[in-house]
C-alpha positions in Angstrom: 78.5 69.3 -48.1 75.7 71.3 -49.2 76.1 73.5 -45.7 73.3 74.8 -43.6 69.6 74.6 -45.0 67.4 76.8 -43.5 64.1 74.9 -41.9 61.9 77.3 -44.4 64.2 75.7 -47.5 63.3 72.5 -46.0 59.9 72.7 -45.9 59.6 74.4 -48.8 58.2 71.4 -51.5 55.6 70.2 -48.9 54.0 73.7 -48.1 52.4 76.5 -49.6 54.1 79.4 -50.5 54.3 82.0 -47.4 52.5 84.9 -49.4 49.0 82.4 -49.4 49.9 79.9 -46.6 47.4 79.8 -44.0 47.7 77.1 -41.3 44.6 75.1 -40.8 43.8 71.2 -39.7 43.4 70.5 -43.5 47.0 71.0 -43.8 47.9 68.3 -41.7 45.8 65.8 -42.7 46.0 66.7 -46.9 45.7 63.9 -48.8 46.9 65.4 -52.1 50.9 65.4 -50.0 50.3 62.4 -48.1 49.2 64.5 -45.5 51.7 65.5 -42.4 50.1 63.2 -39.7 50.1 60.5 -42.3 53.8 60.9 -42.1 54.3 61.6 -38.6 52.1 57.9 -38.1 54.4 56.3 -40.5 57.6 57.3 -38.3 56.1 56.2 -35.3 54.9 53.1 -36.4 58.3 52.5 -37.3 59.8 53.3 -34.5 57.2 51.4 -32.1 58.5 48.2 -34.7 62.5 49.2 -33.5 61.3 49.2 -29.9 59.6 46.2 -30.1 62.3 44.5 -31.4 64.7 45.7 -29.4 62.5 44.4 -26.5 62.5 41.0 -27.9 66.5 40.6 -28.2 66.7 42.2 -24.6 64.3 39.8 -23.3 66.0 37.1 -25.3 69.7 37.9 -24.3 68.6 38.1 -20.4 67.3 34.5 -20.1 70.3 33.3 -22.0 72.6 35.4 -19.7 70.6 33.5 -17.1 70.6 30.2 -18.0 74.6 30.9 -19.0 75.1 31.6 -15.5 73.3 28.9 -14.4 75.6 26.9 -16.0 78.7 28.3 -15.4 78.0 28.0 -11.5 77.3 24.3 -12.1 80.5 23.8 -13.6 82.8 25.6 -10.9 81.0 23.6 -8.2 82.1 20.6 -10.8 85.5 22.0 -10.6 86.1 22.6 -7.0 84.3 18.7 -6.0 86.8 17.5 -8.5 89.9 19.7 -7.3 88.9 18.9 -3.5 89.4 15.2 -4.4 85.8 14.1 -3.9 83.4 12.6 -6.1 82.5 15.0 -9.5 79.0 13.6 -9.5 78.3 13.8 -5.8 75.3 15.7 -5.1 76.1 19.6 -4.2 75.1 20.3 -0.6 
């Protein structure tokens, strides 16, 4: 454990000193770092990707919990036709 960083230690390699730091639009969008917004875009593209995803297995898992269902209730009727001594493959009513 290193123990507690200071923000100021953090941002230390990707800013100008404080004696001739001056905080203008350039120094978010500086190309010679990769520029801050360049970052920021990065991390929320990524994050839009993870939500996306996320979205898709949701949306995935929901019709198969569906169509599980579905099934499940086809079978108990199944059962209880079978267990009440009439035909299995008579029509449910």
């Amino acid at each position: 454990m290193r123990g507690i960083v200071s923000l100021e230690q953090r941002l230390d390699g990707h800013v100008p000193s404080p004696a001739t730091r001056r905080v203008t639009r350039g120094s978010f969008n500086g190309a010679a770092r990769g520029g801050l917004r360049a970052r920021i875009q990065a991390g929320i593209d990524r994050a839009v990707r993870i939500f996306e995803l996320d979205r898709l297995l949701y949306d995935i898992e929901v019709e198969a919990q569906g169509r599980w269902l579905r099934t499940m209730m086809a079978f108990d009727a199944y059962c209880a036709r079978r267990d009440a001594g009439g035909s299995p493959d008579a029509p449910v009513r």
